[in-house]
N, C-alpha and C positions, 0 to 999 in steps of 0.2 A: 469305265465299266466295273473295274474293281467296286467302286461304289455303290453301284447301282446293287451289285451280288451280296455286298454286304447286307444293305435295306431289304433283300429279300429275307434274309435270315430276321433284322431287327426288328422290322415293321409291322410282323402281328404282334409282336409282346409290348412295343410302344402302344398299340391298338389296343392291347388288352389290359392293361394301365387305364387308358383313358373311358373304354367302355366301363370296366367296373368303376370309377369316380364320375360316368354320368347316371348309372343306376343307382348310386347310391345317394347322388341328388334329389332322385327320383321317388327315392322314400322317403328324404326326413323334408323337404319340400311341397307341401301339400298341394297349394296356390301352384304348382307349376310341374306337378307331377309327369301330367300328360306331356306335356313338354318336354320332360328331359327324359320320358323315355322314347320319344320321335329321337332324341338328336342321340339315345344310345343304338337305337336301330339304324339310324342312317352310318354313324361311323363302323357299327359291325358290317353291315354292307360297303362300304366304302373300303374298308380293309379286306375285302374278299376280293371285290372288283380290281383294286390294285394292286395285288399278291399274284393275279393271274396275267396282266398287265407287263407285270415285271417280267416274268416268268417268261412270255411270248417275247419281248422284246433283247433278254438275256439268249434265249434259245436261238433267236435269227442272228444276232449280231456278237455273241460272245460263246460261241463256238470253242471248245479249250482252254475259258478262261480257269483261274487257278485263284484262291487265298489261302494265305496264313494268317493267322492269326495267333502271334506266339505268347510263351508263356500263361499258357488256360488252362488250370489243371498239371501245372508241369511240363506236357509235353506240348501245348498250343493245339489250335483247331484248324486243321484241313480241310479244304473243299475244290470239289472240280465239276466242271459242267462241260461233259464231253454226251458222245450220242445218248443213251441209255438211260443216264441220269437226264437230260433236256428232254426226254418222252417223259420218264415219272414224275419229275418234277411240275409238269403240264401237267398231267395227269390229276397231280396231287392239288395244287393249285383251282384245278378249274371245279372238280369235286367239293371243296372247299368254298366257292364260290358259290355253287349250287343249295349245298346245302345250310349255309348262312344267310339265303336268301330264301329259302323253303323254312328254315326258322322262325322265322317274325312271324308268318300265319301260325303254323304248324303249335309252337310254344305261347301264341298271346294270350290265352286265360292260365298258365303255369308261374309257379313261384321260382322263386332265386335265378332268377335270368342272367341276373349280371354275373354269377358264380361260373353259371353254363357258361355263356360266352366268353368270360375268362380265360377257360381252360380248354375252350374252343380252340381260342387263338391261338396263345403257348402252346398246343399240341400241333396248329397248324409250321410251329417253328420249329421245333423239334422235329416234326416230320420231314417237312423240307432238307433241315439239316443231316437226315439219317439219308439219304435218298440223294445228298448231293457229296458227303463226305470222301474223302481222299487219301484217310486213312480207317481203322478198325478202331481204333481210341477215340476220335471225332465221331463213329457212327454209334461206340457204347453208349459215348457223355449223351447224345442226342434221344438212342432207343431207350434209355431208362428213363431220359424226363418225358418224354411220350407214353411211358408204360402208366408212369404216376397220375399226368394230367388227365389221360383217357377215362382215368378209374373214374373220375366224379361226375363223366358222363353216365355212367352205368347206376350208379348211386342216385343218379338226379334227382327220382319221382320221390325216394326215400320210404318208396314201401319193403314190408318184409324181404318182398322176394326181391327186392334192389338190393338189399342189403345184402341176402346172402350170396346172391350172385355179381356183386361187386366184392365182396371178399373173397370168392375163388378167381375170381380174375385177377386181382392184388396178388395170390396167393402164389400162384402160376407166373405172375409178372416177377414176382420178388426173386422162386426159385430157379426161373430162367436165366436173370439178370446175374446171380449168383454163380451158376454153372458157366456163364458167357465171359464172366468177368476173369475166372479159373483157364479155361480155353485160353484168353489172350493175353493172359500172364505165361501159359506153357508156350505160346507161338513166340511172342517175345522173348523168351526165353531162348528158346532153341534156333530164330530166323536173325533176331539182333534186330528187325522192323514189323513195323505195324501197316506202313503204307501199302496201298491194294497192290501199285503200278509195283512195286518193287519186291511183292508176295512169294510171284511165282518165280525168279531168278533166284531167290532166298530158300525154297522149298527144293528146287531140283539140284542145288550144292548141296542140301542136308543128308548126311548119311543116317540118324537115326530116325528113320521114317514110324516106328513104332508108336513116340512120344508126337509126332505129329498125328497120327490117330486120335489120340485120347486126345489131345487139344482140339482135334476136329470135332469130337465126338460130342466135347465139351460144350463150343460154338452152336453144335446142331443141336442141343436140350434145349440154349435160348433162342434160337431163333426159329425156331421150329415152336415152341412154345408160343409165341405172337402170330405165327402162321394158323396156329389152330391145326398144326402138324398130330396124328395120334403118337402117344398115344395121348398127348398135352394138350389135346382139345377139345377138354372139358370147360373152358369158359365158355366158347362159342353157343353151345346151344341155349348155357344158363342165362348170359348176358346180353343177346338181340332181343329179348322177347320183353324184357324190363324197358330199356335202356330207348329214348327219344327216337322215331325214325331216322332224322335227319342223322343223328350218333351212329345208329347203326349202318347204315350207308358207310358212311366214314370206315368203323371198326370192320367191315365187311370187305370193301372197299380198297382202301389205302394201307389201312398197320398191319392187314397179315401179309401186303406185300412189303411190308417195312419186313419183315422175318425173311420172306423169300429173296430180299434185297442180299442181305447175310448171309441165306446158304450158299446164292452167284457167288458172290464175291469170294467166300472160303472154297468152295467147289471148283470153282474158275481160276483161281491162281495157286491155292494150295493144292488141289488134289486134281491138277488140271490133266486130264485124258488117263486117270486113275481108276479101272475097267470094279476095283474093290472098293474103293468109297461110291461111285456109279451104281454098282450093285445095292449099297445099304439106302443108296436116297433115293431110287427106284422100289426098294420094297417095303419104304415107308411109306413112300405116295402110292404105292397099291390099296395097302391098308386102309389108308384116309379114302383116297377115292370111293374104295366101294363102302367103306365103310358109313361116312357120311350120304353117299346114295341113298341106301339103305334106311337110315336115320329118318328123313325126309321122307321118305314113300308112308313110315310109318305115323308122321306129325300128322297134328290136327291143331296146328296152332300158324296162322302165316307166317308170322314173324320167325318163327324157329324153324320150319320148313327151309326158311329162305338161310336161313344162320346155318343148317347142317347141310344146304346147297353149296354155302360158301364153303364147307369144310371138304366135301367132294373133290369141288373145282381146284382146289390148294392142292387136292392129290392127284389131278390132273397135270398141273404145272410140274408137282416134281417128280412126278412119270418123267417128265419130261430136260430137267433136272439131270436125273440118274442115269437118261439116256444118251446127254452130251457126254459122260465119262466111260458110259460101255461101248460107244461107235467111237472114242478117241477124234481121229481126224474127221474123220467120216462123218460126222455130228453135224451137219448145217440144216438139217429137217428138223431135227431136237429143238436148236438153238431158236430157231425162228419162231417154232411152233411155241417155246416155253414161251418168249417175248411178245408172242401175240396174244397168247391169251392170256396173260397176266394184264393185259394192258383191256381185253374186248372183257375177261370177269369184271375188273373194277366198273366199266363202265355201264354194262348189264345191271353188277347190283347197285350202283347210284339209281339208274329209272327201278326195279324193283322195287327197294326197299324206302322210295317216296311215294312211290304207288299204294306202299303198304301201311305209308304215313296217310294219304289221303282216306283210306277204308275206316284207321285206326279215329282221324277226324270226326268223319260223320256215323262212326255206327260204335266206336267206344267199346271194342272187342276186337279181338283175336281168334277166337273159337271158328273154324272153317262151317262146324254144322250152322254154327248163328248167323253168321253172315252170309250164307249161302243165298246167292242172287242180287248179290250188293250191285254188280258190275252191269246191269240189264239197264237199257237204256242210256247209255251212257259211251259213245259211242269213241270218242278220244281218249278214254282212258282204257277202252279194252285195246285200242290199238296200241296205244305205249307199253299194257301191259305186254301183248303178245309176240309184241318186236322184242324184248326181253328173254320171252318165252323161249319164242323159237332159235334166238340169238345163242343162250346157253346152253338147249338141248342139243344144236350143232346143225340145224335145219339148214338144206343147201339154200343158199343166197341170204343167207344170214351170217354175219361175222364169225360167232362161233364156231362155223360148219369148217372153215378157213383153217383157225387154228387148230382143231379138233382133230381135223385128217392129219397137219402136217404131223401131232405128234401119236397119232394111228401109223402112218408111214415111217416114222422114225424106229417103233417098237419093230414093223414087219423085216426094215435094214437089218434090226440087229437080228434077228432069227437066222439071217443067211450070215452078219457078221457076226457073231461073239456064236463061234461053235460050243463053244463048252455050255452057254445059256440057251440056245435055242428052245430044248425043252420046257425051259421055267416062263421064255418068253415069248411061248406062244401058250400056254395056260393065261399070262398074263396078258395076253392080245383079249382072250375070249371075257377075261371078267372086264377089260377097258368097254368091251364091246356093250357087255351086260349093265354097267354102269351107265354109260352111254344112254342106254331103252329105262333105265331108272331115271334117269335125270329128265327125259320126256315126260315121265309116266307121272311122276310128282310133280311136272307144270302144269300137265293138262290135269291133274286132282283141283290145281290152285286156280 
């Protein structure tokens, strides 16, 4: 099994080797060009299908399993696949499947394919590896090669506006990375470990809880940065609107719960049933929440509509988030509610923002005024759209609706629990509420 875990880590970046040297057959190979770009699309495919493969087969049967990997970087690389990580890693996996396969159409008349899928792949390992690691130094080494590979999807098309919206994502990726790297130099410092399991035994012996702030606080610049967290969630809107469907999917998707992955983990052991770090990461996902709402009502562009949807929904989760640390024990409406809809967003924006690949296909626009009527006659694709739709607005008998209350219920617990907030959080029930008629009101524009 040990093995099998390993090749989930090695096997895109072996993939992503071998696709860039069949592309690049593909260009100095005249006589056989057609040719070796079949055999670069069947192994990009090939490496999706069996990455998700792994993954389902790792989930049923290696339940707890553990690596090391030592000496990597000094301290070696950690990995575990227990419940939490075996959902994201599926998650992460099958999204990745999808849209390597939604590629091939989507990208066939586009340039530098072999570059894209390159750094497809390698991102696809990186992520995996953030998402399954076992300590905070194995989830750094992974979230900074992920933050680098993702950039050159955002670059891809290499017009102006890639460019400069690929530089504030770098920009944002680099000073996160920086802040995050400082954070777990202070935790280190002050816990003696970096390992998740062994966090919170290390933080509740710690007498100077002060320096464990600013280390917290550190953590929460980078990873809350990748979440598209405000106020750090200035790439989101710049960078979906450029950046491939199928990319965006992904970055929508998957890497801002690679950010939400890091605040659990810090939140959950470091500052576990800590009612003052609860507070700060509940009044930052108010912020986003409505914020990004808002954002959206205002777009006239799908792709960005759906990018400041994703920045909403991110402040829903860490509503959700900040409510596990203000109900302490009490927290299993929080908890479930953060975990489900972490998991029912990613899967919403994968069918959106391929949907928004298909419009982008045949009508070569974004403009909502221009495309207005695209979706007429066309009878499967308004129902995939709307399952989407109503899935995110929170429409009962739709996924959404599911996680959406539990973490509406989780805010109303704490009004009767956390006396001293009740005030603040039921002002904060009413804008959850208002977001909530926002997030409708911007699908049915769409």
């Amino acid at each position: 099994m040990e093995g099998l875990f390993l090749a989930l880590i090695l096997l895109p970046i072996a993939g992503a080797f071998a696709v860039y040297l069949a592309d690049r057959q593909a260009s100095v190979s005249v006589d056989k060009k057609n040719s070796w770009k079949g055999v670069r699309d069947l192994l990009v495919a090939l490496v999706g299908v069996t990455e998700f493969a792994l993954m389902c087969i790792l989930t049923y049967a290696g339940r707890g399993l553990t690596l090391y990997i030592p000496e990597i970087c000094g301290m070696g690389l950690r990995f575990c696949l227990d419940g939490f990580r075996s959902v994201y890693g599926l998650v992460a996996a099958f999204m990745w499947m999808m849209t390597l396969l939604f590629s091939r159409e989507y990208l066939a008349h586009e340039e530098h394919l072999g570059r894209y899928y390159f750094f497809q792949l390698i991102t696809l390992s990186a992520t995996l590896g953030v998402f399954l690691s076992a300590d905070l130094f194995t989830t750094f080494i992974f979230f900074e090669v992920m933050s680098f590979t993702s950039y050159v999807w955002v670059v891809q098309e290499e017009t102006k506006g890639a460019i400069r919206a690929a530089e504030t994502y770098l920009a944002v990726a680099v000073i996160g990375g920086m802040a995050l790297l400082m954070g777990l130099f202070l935790l280190y410092h002050t816990l003696g470990t970096l390992e998740i399991s062994k966090l919170l035994e290390a933080a509740q012996a710690c007498s100077n809880k002060q320096v464990l702030y600013i280390a917290g606080c550190c953590t929460l610049v980078g990873f809350g940065a990748k979440a598209g967290a405000f106020p750090l969630h200035i790439w989101l809107p710049k960078a979906h609107p450029v950046a491939p469907a199928p990319a965006s999917a992904l970055l929508s998707g998957i890497l801002t719960k690679a950010g939400i992955f890091g605040v659990l983990a810090v939140s959950c052991n470091v500052f576990w049933h800590d009612a003052d770090w609860g507070f700060l990461i509940f009044s930052i996902g108010l912020f986003t929440m409505f914020g990004g709402a808002l954002l959206a009502v205002f777009s006239v562009d799908l792709k960005r509509t759906l990018a400041c949807s994703s920045m909403s929904q991110i402040g829903f989760i860490l509503l959700g988030v900040g409510m596990q640390g203000i109900l302490g024990e009490e927290n299993a409406l929080a908890v479930r509610g953060t975990l489900l809809h972490m998991v029912n967003h990613s899967l919403i924006k994968l069918a959106l923002f391929m949907i928004a690949g298909v419009v982008v296909m045949n009508v070569h626009k974004l403009n909502l005024n221009e495309i207005r009527g695209f979706g007429r006659r066309k009878p499967f694709l308004q129902i995939c759209f709307l399952a989407g739709a109503l899935g995110i607005a929170g429409i009962p008998l739709f996924n959404g609706y599911v996680s959406k209350t539990l973490l509406h219920e989780s805010i109303v617990e704490g009004i009767g629990h956390a006396a001293g907030l009740s005030g603040f959080l039921k002002m904060s029930e009413w804008i959850f509420l208002i977001s909530g008629g926002m997030t409708l009101a911007y699908m049915k524009k769409l």
